[in-house]
C-alpha positions as CSV (number, residue, x, y, z in Angstrom):
1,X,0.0,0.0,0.0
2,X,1.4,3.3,-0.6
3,X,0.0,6.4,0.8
4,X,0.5,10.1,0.1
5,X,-0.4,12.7,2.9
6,X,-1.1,16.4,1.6
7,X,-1.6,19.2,4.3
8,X,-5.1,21.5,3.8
9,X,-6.0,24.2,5.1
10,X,-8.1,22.2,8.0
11,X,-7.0,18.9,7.9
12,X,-4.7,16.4,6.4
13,X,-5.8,14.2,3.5
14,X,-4.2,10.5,3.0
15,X,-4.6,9.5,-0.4
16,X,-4.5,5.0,0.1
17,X,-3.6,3.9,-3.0
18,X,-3.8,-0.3,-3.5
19,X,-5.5,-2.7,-1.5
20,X,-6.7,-2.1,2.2
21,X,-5.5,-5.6,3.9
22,X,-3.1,-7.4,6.2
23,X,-0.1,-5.8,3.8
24,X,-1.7,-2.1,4.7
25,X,-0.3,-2.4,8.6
26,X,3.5,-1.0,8.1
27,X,2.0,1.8,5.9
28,X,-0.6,2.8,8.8
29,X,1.8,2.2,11.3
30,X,4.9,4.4,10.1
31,X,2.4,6.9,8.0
32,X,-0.8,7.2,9.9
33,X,-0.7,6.7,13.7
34,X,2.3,9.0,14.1
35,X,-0.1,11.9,12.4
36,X,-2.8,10.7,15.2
37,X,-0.1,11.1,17.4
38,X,1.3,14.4,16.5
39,X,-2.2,15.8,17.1
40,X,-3.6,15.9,14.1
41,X,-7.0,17.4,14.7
42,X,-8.6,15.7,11.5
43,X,-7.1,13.3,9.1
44,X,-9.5,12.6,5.9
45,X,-8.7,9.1,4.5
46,X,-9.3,9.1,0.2
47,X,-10.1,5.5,0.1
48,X,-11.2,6.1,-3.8
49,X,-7.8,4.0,-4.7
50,X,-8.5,0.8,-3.0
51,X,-10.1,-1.6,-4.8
52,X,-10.4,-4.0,-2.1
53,X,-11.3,-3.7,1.7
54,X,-10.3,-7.0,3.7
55,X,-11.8,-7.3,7.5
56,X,-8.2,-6.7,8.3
57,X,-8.4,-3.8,6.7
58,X,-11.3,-2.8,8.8
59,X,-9.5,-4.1,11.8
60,X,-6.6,-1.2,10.8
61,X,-9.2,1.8,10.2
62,X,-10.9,0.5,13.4
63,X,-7.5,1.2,15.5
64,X,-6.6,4.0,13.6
65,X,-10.2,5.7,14.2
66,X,-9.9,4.9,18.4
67,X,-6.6,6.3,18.7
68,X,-8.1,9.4,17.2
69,X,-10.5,9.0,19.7
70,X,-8.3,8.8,22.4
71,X,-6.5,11.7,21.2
72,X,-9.4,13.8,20.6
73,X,-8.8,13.6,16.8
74,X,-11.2,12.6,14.0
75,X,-10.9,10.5,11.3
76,X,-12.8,10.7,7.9
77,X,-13.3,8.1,5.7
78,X,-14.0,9.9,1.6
79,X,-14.8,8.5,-1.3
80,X,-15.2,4.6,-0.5
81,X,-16.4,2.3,-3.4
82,X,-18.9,-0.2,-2.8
């Protein structure tokens, strides 16, 4: 999975680009959760580049959205195919 980040004016976007699965863990882990970490009020995911959503996928946007949470961050999921 590769993922580009891009700072707006209100939020970071994360473009995903390839399959959201088991493989998608390093990228969230070294990419993602440090943003959550850094205090990123609002991080907007563009899933419109992933063909393919596996439960472990879900499991990752599941633990991505509670550390936000915990944080008192927000995460936004855009442009999700069915």
């Amino acid at each position: 999975m590769q993922i580009d980040v891009l700072e707006e004016p209100d939020c970071r976007v994360a473009r995903l680009h390839g399959n959201l699965d088991e493989d998608a863990r390093e990228a969230f882990a070294s990419q993602l959760h440090p943003l959550i970490d850094a205090g990123t009020p609002v991080l907007l995911l563009d899933l419109a580049d992933c063909p393919r959503v596996t439960s472990s996928g879900i499991g990752q946007l599941v633990m991505l959205v509670s550390r936000a949470n915990t944080k008192g961050g927000r995460v936004i999921l855009a442009a999700m195919t069915p």
